[in-house]
C-alpha positions in Angstrom: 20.6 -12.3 6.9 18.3 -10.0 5.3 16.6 -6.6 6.9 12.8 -6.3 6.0 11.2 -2.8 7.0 8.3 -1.3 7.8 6.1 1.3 9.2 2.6 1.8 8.1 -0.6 -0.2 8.1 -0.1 -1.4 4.5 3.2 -2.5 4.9 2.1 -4.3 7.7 -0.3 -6.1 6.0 2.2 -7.3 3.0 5.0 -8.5 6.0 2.0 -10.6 7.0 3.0 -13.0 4.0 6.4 -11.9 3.0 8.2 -12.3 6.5 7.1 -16.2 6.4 8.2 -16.8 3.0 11.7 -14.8 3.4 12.3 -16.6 6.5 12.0 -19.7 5.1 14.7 -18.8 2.8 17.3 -17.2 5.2 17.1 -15.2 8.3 15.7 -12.0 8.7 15.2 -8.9 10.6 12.7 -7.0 10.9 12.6 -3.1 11.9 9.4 -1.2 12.2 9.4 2.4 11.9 7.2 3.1 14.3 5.3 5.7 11.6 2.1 4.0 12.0 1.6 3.9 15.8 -1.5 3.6 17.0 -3.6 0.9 18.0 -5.8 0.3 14.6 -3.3 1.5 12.4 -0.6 -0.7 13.8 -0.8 -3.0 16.8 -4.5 -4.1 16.0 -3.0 -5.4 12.3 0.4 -7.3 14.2 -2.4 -9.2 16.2 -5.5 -10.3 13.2 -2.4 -11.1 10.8 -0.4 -12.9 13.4 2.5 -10.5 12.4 5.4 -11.3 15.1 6.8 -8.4 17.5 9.4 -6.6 15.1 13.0 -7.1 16.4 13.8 -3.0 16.3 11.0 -0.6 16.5 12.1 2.8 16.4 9.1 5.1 17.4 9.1 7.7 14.4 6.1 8.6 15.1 4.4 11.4 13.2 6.1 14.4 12.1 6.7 16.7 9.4 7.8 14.7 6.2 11.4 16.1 6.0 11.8 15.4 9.7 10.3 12.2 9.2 12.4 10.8 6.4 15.5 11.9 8.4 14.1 10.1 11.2 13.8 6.8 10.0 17.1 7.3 7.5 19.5 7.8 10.7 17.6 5.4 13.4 17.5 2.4 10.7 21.1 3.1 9.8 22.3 2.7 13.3 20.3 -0.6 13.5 21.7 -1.7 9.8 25.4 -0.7 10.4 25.1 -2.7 14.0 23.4 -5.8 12.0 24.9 -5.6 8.8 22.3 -7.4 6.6 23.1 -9.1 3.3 20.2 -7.0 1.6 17.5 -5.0 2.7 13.7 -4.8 1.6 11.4 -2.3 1.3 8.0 -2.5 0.7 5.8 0.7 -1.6 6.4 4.0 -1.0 5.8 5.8 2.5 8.1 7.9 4.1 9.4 4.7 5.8 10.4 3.3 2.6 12.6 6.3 1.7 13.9 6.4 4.9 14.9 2.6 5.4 15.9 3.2 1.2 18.4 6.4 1.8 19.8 4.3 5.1 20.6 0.8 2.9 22.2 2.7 0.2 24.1 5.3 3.0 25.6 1.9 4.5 26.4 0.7 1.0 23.6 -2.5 1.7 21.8 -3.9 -1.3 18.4 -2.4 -1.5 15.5 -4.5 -2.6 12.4 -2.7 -3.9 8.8 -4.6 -3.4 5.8 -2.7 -5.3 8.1 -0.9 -7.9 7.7 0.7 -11.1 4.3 2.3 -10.2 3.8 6.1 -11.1 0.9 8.2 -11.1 2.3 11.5 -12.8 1.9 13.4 -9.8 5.3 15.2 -9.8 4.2 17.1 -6.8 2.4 14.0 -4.9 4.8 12.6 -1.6 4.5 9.1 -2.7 5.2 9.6 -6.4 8.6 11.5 -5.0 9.2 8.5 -2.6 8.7 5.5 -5.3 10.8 7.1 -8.1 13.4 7.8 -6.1 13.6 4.1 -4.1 13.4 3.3 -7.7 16.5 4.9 -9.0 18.4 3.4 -5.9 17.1 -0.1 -6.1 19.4 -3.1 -7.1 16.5 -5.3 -7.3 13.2 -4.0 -8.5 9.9 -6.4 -7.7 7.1 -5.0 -10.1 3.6 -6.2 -9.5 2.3 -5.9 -12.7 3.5 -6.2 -16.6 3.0 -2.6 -16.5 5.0 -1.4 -13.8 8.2 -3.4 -15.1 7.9 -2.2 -19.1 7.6 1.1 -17.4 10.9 0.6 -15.2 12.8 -0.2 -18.2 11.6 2.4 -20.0 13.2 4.6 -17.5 16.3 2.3 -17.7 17.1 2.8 -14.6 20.4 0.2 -12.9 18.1 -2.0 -11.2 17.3 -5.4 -12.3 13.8 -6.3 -12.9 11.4 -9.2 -12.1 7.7 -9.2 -12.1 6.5 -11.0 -9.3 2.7 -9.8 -8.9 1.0 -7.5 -5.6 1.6 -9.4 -2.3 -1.5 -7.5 -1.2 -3.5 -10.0 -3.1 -1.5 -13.0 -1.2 -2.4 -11.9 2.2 -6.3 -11.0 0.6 -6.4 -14.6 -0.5 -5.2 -16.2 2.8 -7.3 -14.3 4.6 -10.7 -13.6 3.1 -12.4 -16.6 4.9 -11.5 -15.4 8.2 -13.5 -11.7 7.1 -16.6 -11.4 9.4 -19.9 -12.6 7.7 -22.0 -9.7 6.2 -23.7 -7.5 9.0 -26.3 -5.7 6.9 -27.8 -6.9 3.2 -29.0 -2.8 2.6 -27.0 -1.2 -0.3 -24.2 0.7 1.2 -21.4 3.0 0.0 -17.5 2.4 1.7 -15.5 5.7 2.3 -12.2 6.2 3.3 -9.7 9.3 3.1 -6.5 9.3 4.0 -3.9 11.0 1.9 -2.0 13.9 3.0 -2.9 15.7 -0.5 -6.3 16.0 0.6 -6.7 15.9 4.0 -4.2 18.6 3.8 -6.8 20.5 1.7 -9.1 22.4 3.3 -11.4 22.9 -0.2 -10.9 19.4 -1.3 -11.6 18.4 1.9 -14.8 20.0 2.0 -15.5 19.4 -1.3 -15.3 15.4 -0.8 -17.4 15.7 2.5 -20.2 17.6 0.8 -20.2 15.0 -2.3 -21.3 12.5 0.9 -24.5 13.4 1.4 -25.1 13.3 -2.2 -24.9 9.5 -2.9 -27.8 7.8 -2.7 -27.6 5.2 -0.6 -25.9 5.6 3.0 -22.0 5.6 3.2 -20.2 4.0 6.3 -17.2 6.4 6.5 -13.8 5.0 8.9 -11.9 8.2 10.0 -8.2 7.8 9.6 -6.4 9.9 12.3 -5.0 12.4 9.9 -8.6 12.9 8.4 -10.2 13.3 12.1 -7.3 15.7 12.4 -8.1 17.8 9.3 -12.1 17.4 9.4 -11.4 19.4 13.3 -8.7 22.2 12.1 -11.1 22.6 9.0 -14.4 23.0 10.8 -15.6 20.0 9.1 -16.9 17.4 11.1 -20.3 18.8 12.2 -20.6 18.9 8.5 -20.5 15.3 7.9 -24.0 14.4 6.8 -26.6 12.4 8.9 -26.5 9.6 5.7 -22.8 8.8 6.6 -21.9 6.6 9.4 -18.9 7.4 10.9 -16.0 5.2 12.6 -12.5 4.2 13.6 -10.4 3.1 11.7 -11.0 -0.9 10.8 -9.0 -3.7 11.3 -7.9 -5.7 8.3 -10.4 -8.1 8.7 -13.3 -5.7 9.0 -12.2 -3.7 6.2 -12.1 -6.4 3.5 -15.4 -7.5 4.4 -16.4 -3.9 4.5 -15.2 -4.1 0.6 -16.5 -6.9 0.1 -20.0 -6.4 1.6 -20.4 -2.5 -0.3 -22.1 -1.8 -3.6 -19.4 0.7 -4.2 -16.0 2.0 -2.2 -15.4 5.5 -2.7 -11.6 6.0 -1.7 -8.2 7.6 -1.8 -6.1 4.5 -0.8 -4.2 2.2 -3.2 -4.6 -0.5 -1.2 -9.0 -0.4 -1.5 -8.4 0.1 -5.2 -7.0 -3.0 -5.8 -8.8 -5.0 -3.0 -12.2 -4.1 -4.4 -10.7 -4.8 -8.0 -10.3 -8.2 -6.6 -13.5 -8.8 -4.6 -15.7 -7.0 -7.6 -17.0 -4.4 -6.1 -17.0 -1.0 -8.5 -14.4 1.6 -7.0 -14.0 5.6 -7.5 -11.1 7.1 -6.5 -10.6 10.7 -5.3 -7.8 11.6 -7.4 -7.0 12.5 -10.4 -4.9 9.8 -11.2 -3.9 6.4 -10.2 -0.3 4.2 -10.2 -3.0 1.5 -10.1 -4.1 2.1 -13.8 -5.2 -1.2 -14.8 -8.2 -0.7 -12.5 -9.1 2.6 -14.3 -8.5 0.3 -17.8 -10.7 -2.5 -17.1 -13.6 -0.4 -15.3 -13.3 -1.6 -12.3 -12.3 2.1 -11.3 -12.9 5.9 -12.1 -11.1 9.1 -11.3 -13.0 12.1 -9.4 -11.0 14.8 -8.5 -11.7 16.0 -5.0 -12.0 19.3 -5.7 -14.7 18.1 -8.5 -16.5 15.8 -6.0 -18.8 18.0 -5.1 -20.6 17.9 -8.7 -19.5 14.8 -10.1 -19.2 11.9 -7.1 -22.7 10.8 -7.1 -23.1 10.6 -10.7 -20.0 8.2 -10.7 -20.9 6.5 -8.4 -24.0 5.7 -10.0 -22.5 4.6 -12.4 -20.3 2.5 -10.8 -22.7 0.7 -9.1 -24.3 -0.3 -12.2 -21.7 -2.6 -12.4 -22.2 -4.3 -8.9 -22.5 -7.7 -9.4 -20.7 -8.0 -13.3 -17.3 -9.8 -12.4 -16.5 -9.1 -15.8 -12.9 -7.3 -15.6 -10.1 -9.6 -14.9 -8.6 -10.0 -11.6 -5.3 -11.0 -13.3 -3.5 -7.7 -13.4 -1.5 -8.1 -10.4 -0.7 -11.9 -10.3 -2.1 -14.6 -9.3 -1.3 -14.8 -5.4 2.0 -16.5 -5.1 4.1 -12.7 -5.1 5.3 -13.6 -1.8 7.4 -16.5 -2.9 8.1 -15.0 -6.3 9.9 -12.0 -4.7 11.6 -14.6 -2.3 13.3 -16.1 -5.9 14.1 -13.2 -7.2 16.7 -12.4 -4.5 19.9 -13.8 -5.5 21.3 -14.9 -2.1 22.6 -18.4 -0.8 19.7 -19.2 1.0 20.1 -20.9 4.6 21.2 -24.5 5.3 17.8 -27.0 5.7 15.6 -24.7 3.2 14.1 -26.4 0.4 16.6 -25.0 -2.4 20.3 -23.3 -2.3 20.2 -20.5 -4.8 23.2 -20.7 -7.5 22.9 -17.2 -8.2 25.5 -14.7 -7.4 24.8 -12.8 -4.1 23.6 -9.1 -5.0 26.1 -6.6 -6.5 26.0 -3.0 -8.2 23.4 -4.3 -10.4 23.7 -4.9 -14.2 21.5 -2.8 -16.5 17.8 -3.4 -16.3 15.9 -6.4 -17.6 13.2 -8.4 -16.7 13.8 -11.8 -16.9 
């Protein structure tokens, strides 16, 4: 049996076509952490992706991140020392993944690494901590991109190494036909802002909402819960301009044809940097830099720094949407839809009677220096 975790809307998403495959291949439990809660953020995505009911969901909810992490470490290692997987998965780098990380490796469990190898050379950033450090405890590292594996062996770090492509683009290829048609044909820019580095920043903060009102076209602006949050402590949200349209959060479906459908997306969120990479619409992202840097290297993206939105967002944008319409960059970067399955090979454990291969491979051990194969 293997353990599969979660916790957060984007690791939802990616369970939507890894579960399937894994269980194909052996049995396996799920555990959500519970760190996503809410309706939109959570439940909303378990129904559009027809995501079943986790088997343990612990109720994290929100909380400081120490506290957090320590949350999830001893309430998954209670469930994993009850269960006592084969191997357990882990999917990017939230404070879910270190937490369901620390616990595998605390109950001496092979740990299994899906979306490693990025870095964005952010020493200070809370995902940049979380991803090199599920890194150095990995036994089996699944890199979506060339770059991401030549990167984890430069580190040579213990864990073998397989390239096996983003699984966010499976579950954008399975599902982009079921993405409501397009509401409005009027030019309009997508905005989202989510990241604790800025939300938690009152001058960045203000600095991004100001740079709003500057683009020229309107902007249709989802509120993540921690942004509402910040945008209130900060004084902020009578300051949103009357050009921005603001909302709740949207549903996977929505939010892909929101992508889709919008001259530009102007974000801080991984996961709308590579979706609009793929659906060729232009992108600029609100930091100053990226783990997904073959977005920056074919154009498809651009840096802004929030505290620099305020005098440089428009202009980039601008220029970004100059490029609306030129599906010139590869969409190759990151696989070509089939990571799903590709991380279900890589896992070298006898896989359950009646599936459609036995694996020969030895079952996971203290791994072997790193390769990719």
């Amino acid at each position: 049996m293997l353990a599969l975790c979660f916790g957060t809307r984007p690791q939802v998403i990616k369970t939507a076509v890894l579960l399937p495959v894994l269980r194909s291949h052996w049995p396996v439990m799920t555990i959500d952490t519970g760190q996503h809660y809410d309706f939109e953020l959570n439940r909303l995505l378990y129904d559009q992706l027809r995501v079943p009911p986790a088997d343990h969901f612990l109720e994290v909810g929100s909380a400081q991140p120490a506290e957090q992490v320590a949350a999830v470490l001893t309430r998954t290692a209670a469930v994993l020392r009850r269960h006592r997987p084969a191997a357990v998965v882990v999917i990017g780098d939230t404070n879910s993944t270190l937490g369901c990380a620390l616990a595998a490796k605390k109950e001496n469990l092979p740990l299994v690494h899906v979306e490693a190898g990025l870095r964005s050379n952010e020493p200070n950033l809370p995902e940049e901590i979380n991803r090199r450090v599920v890194d150095a405890m990995a036994d089996l590292l699944c890199a979506p991109s060339a770059a991401s594996a030549a990167r984890l062996e430069s580190e040579r770090l213990s864990g073998s190494v397989v390239i096996t492509g983003d699984v966010a683009y499976d579950v954008l290829r399975r599902n982009l036909e079921l993405a409501p048609a397009p509401r409005t044909a009027s030019p309009f820019a997508l905005a989202t802002i989510h990241r604790a580095a800025l939300t938690g920043d009152p001058e960045a903060l203000r600095s991004v909402i100001e740079a709003l009102e500057r683009i020229e076209m309107p902007v249709l602006f989802p509120i993540h819960p921690r942004t509402q949050l910040a945008l209130r402590q900060f004084g902020l949200l009578e300051r949103i301009p009357a050009s921005v349209s603001t909302s709740a959060p949207l549903g996977y479906l929505d939010a892909i044809a929101a992508v889709r459908d919008a001259n530009v997306v102007v974000t801080d969120s991984g996961g709308l940097q590579r979706e609009a990479y793929w659906l060729g619409t232009p992108c600029v992202t609100l930091r100053e830099e990226t783990e997904w840097g073959e977005t920056v290297d074919c154009g498809a993206n651009t840096l802004v720094p929030p505290l620099e939105a305020r005098e440089r967002l428009a202009e980039a944008v601008a220029q970004q949407c100059r490029r609306r319409g030129n599906h010139a960059w590869s969409k190759e970067a990151y696989g070509d839809g089939n990571a799903a399955q590709k991380v279900a090979d890589a896992i070298p454990l006898p896989r359950s009677a009646g599936t459609a291969q036995t694996s020969t491979r030895a079952p996971i051990a203290p791994a072997p220096p790193s390769h990719i194969p």
